[in-house]
C-alpha positions as CSV (number, residue, x, y, z in Angstrom):
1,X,-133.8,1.6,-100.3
2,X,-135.9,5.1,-100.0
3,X,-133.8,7.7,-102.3
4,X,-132.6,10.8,-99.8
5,X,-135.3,13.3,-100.6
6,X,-135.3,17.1,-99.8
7,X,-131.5,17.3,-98.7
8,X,-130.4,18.3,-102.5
9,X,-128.6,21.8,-100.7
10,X,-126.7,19.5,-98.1
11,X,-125.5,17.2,-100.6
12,X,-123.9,20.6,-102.6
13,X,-122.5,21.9,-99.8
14,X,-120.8,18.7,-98.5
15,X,-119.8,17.9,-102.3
16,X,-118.4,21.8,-102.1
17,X,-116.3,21.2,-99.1
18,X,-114.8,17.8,-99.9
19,X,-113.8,20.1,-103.5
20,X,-111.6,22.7,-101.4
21,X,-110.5,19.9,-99.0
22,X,-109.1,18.1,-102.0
23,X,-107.3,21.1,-103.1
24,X,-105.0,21.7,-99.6
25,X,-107.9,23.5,-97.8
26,X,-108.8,21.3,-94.3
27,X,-112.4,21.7,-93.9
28,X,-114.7,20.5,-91.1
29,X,-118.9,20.1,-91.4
30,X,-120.8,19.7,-87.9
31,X,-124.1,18.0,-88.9
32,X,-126.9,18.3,-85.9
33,X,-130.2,17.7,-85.9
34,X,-132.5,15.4,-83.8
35,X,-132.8,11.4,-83.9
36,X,-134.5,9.8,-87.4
37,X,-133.4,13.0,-89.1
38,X,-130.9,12.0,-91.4
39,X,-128.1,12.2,-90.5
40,X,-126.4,9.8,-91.2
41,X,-128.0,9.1,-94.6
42,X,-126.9,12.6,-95.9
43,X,-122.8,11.2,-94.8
44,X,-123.6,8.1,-96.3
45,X,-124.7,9.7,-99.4
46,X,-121.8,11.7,-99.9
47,X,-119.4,8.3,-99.3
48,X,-121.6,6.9,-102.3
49,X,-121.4,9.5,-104.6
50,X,-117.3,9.6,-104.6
51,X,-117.2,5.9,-105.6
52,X,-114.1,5.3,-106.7
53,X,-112.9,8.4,-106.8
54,X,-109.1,8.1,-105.1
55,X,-109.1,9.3,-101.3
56,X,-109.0,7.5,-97.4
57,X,-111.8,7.6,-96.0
58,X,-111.9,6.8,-91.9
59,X,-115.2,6.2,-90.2
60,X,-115.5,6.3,-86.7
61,X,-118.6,5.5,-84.5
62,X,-119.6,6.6,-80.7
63,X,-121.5,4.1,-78.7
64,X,-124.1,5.3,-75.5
65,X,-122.5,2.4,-73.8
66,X,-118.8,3.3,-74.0
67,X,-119.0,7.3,-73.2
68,X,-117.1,6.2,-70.6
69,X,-114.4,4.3,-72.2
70,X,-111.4,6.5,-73.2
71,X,-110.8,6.8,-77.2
72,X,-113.3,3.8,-78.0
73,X,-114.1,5.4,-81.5
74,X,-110.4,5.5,-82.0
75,X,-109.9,1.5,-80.6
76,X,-112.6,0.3,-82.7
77,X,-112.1,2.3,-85.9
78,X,-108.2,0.8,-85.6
79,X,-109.2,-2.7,-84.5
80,X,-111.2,-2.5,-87.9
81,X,-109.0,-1.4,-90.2
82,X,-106.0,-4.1,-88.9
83,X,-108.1,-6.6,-89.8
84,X,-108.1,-8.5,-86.3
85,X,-109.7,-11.7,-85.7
86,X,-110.8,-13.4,-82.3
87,X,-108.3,-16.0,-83.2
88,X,-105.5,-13.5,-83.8
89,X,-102.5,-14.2,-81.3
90,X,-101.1,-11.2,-80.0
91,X,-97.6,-11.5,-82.0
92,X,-100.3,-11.4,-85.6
93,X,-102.2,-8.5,-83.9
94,X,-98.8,-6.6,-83.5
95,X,-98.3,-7.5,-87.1
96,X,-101.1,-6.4,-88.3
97,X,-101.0,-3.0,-86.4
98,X,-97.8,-2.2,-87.9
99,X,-99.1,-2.4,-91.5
100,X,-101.8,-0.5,-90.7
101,X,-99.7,2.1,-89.2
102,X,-97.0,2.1,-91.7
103,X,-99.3,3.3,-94.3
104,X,-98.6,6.8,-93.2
105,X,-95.3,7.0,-91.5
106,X,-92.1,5.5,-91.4
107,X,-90.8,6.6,-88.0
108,X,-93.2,4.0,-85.6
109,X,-90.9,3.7,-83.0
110,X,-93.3,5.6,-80.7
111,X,-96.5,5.3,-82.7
112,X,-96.3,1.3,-82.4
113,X,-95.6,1.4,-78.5
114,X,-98.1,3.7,-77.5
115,X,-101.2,2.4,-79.6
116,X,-100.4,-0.9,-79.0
117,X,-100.5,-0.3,-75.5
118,X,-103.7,1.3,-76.3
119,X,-105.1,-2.1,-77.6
120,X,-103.7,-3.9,-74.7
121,X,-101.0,-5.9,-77.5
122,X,-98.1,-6.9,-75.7
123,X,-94.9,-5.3,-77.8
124,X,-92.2,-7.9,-76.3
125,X,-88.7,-7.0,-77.4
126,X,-89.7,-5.6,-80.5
127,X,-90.6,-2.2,-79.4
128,X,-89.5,-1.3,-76.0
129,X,-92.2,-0.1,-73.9
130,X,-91.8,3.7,-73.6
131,X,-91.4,5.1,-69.8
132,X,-94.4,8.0,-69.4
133,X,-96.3,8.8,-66.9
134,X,-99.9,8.7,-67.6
135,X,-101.1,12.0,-68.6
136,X,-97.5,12.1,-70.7
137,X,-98.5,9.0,-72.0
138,X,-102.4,10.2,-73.3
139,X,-100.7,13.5,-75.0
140,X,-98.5,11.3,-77.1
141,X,-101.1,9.3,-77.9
142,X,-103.0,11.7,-79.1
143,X,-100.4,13.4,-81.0
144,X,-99.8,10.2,-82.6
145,X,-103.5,10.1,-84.0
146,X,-103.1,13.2,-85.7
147,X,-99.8,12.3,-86.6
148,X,-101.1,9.5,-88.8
149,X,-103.9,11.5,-90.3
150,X,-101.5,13.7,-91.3
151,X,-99.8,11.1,-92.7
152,X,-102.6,9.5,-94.9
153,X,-103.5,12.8,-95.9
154,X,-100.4,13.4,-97.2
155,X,-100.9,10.3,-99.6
156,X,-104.0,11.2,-101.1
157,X,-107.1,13.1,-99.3
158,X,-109.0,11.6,-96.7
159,X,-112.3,11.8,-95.5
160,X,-112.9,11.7,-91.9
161,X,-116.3,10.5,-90.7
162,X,-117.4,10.6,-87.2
163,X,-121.2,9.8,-86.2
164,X,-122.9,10.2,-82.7
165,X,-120.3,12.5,-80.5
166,X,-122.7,13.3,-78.6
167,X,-122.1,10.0,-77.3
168,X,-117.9,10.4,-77.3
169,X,-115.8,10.1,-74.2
170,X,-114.0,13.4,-73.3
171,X,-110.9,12.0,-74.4
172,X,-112.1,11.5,-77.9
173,X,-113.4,15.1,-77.8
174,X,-109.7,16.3,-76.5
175,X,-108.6,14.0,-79.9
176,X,-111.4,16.0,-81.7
177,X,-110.1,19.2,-80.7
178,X,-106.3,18.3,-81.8
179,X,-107.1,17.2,-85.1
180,X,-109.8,19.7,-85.9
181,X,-107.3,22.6,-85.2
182,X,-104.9,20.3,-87.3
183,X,-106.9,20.6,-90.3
184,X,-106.6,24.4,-90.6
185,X,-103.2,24.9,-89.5
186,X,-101.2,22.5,-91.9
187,X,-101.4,24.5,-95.2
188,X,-101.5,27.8,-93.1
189,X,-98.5,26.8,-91.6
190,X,-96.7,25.8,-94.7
191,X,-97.4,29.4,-96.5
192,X,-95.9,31.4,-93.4
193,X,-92.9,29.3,-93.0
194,X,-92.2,29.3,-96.9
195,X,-92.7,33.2,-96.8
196,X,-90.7,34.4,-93.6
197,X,-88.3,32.1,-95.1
198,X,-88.4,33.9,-98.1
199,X,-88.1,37.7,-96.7
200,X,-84.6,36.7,-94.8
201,X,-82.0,38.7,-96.3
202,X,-79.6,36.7,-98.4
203,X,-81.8,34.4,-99.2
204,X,-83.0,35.6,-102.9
205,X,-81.2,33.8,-104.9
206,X,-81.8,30.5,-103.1
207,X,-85.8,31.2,-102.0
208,X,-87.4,28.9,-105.1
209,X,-85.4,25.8,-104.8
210,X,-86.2,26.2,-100.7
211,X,-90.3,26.9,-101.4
212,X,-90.4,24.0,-103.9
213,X,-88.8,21.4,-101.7
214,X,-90.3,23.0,-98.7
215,X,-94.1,22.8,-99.8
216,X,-93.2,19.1,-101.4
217,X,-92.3,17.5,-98.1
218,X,-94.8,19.1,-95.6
219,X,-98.2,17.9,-96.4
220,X,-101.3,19.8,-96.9
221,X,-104.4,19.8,-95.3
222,X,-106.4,17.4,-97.7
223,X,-108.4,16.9,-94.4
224,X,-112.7,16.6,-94.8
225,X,-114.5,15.9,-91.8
226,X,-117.7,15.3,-91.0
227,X,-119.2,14.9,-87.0
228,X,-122.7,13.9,-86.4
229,X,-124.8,14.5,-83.1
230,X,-128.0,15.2,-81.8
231,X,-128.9,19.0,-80.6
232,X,-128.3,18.5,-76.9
233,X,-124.4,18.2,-77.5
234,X,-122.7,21.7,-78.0
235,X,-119.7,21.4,-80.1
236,X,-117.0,24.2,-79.3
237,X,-115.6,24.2,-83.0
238,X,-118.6,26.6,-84.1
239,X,-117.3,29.4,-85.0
240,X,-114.0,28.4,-86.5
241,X,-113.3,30.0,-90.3
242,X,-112.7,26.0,-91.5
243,X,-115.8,25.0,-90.0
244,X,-119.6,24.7,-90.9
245,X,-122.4,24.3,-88.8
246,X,-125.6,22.3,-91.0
247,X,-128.9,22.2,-89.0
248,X,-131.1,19.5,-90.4
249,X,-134.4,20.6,-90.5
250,X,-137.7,18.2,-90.8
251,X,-139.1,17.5,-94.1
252,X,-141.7,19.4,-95.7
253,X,-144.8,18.0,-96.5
254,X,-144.1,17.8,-100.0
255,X,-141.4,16.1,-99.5
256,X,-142.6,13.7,-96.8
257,X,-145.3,12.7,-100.1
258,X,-142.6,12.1,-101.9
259,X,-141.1,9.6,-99.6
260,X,-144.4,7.8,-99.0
261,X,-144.7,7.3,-103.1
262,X,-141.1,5.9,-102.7
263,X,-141.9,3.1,-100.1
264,X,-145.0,2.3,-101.9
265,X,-143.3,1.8,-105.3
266,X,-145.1,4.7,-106.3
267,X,-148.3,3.5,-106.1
268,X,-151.3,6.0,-104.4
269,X,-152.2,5.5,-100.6
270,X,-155.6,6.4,-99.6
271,X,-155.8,10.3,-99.0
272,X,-156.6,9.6,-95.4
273,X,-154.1,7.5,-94.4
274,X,-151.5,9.2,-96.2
275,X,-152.1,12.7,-94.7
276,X,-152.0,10.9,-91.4
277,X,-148.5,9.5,-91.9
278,X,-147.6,13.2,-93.1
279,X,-148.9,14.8,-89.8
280,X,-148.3,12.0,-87.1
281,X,-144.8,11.4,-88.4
282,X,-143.8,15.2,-88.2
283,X,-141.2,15.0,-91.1
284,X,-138.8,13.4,-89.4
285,X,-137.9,11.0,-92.4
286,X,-137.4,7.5,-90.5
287,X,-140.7,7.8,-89.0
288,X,-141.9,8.6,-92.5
289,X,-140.5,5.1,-93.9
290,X,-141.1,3.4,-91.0
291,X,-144.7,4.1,-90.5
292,X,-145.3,3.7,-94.5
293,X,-143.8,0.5,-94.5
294,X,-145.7,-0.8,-91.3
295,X,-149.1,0.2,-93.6
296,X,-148.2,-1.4,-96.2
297,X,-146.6,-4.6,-94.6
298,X,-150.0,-4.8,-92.1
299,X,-152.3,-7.0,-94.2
300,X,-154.7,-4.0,-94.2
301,X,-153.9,-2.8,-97.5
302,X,-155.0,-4.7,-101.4
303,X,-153.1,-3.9,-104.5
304,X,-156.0,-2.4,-106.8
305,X,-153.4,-1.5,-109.8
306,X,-151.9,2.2,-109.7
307,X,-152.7,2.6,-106.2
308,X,-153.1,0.7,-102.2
309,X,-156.7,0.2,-101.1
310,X,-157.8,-0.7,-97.6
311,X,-159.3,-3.8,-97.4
312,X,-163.0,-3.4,-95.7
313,X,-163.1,-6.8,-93.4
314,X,-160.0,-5.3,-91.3
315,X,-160.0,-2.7,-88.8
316,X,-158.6,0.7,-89.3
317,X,-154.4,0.5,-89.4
318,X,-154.0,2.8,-86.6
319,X,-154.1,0.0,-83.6
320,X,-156.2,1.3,-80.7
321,X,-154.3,-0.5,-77.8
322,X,-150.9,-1.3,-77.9
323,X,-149.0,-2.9,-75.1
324,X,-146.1,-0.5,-74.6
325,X,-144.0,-2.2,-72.3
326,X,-143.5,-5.0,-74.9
327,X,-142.4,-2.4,-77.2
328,X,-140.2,-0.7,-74.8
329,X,-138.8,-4.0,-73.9
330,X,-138.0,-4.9,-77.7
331,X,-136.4,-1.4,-78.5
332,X,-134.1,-1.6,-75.4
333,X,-132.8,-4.8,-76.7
334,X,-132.5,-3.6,-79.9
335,X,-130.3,-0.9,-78.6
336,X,-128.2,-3.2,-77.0
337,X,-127.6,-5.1,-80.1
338,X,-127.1,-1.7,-82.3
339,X,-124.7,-0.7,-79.6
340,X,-122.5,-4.1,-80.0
341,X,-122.6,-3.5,-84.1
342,X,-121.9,0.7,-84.0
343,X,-118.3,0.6,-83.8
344,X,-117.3,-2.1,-86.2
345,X,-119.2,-0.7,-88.5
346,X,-121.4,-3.2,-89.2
347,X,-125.3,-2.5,-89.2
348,X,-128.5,-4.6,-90.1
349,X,-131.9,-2.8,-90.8
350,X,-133.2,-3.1,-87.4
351,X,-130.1,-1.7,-85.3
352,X,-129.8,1.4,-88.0
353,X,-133.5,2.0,-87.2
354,X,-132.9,2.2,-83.6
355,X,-129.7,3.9,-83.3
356,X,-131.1,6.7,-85.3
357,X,-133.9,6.8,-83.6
358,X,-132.6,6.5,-80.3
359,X,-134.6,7.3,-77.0
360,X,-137.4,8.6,-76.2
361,X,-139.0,8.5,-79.5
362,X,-142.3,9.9,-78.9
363,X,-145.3,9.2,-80.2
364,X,-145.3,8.7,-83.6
365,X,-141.9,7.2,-83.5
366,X,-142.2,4.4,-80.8
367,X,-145.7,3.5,-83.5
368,X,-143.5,3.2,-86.3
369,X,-140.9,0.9,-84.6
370,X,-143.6,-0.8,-82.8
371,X,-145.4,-1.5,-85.4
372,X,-142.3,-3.5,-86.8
373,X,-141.6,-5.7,-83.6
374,X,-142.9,-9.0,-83.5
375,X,-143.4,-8.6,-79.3
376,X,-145.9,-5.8,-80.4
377,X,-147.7,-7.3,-82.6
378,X,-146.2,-6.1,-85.7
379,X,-143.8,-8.0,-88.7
380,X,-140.2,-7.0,-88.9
């Protein structure tokens, strides 16, 4: 795959943040920036450079087709890491969901009841159905999200990855809000205590035995989290001292070369055609791959050694007529398909490119994916 080019400053700042998050200090990134830019890729990059280095990681995606369907992120992310199968009866689904929940706290005599009921699992006898009415019932819920996150933090740190919220419900975003203030208040919280504690009179003799065991059993904010979206969404976290707003910008044009010497294993397109790729693509950097590959796939081109030659008996690669409502067609079923994959977590080359890409791609955009789909003429 195309290395990440021209993000080097992201990566170090994300690398930075993940440091101080390690070390008790919650911190929160907000990446925005339009469709095809990258951002994904830059998260994705991160998750690859920690290997194996101990930590949780939780990945959560939004879907344009659920912003209606309360805590989806949260269903699917869940569903995920149980490990459920269609063949799964409900008594191995409550199984599984108490392992998974386990993992960060003991005390699931609420937790199981009300997340369960959140995956429609029938509890039987085993945990009681809990008597709430509904908004009761949502705050609980919610509390008992961050409760486990506090909980797997508490293990080891965890990284907290959530793409598209643009696309959220609003009670993902109210789930947002919770554990985003979350992140900053746990080690705050644990220094105040410790220290009004502390100042009480007649407490001197017996304030570092207290601290110690205080600060041992409350855990810190070993929190990272990073949210995706597109500019239209205005996240209400800005601001914040824990959190940091990174604009994406487009590539520069050095940098968009770069790229094209990637996809063509390095070997020299002609001037022309590569400084039309660098203009028509406008550094967004998946319409920079795209349309590179689409050249170099089209049957146009002849290896001539160090560099791509166009072959004289074609026509010129940029295609004069192109029927558009075959390609619209195509990238809307696409999108379904991407929007069936997002929040397992599973992807396959075509749904990434169209769920970063997303709608309405322009120009130079809708060429680039057009230029892939069979219905348009193009090889995938």
């Amino acid at each position: 795959s195309t290395p990440l080019i021209g993000r080097e400053e992201e990566i170090a700042l994300l690398t930075r943040r993940w440091e101080r998050a390690k070390a008790g200090d919650g911190s929160v990134v907000l990446i925005v920036g339009e469709p095809g830019i990258g951002k994904s890729r830059i998260a994705q990059t991160l998750l690859e450079q920690l290997g194996k280095e101990p930590h949780t990681r939780l990945r959560f995606f939004c879907s344009p087709h659920h912003q209606h369907s309360a805590l989806y992120p949260s269903i699917t992310q869940l569903e995920q890491a149980a490990g459920f199968r269609r063949e799964d009866t409900a008594e191995t689904r409550l199984d599984k969901l108490v392992a998974v929940l386990a993992l960060a706290n003991k005390e699931l005599s609420e937790a199981v009841p009300l997340l369960a009921d959140l995956l429609s699992i029938p509890t039987g006898d085993r945990y009681p159905p809990l008597n709430l009415t509904p908004q009761k019932r949502k705050e609980k819920t919610l509390h008992v999200q961050v409760a486990q996150v506090e909980g797997l933090a508490a293990r080891q740190p965890l990284l907290m990855l959530w793409e598209d919220i643009h696309w959220s419900d609003p009670t993902t975003l109210e789930s947002l809000d919770l554990l985003i203030d979350r992140a900053a208040t746990l080690r705050v919280g644990a220094d105040h205590l410790a220290l009004r504690r502390i100042r009480q009179p007649g407490h001197e003799r017996h304030q570092q035995p207290f601290l110690t065991l205080f600060l041992e059993q409350l855990p810190t904010a070993r929190v990272f989290s990073i949210l995706t979206f597109r500019p239209e969404f205005t996240p209400p976290w800005v601001g914040r001292p824990h959190v940091t707003l990174l604009s994406l910008n487009r590539l520069a044009p050095r940098h968009r070369a770069e790229m094209i010497a990637h996809v063509t294993g390095g070997k020299t397109l002609p001037k022309k055609i590569a400084d039309q790729i660098i203009d028509r693509t406008d550094g967004v950097p998946l319409f920079i791959e795209e349309l590179t590959k689409s050249v170099v796939e089209s049957g146009r081109m002849i290896d001539a050694g160090d560099h791509l030659a166009q072959r004289r008996s074609k026509p010129p690669f940029w295609p004069g007529s192109i029927d558009w409502r075959r390609c619209e067609k195509w990238l809307r079923s696409e999108r379904r398909s991407a929007g069936s994959t997002a929040g397992s977590g599973r992807t396959t080359p075509t749904t990434t490119r169209i769920r970063a890409s997303g709608s309405p791609l322009g120009r130079a955009g809708r060429r680039a994916v057009c230029a892939r789909a069979p219905e348009c003429g193009g090889s995938r």
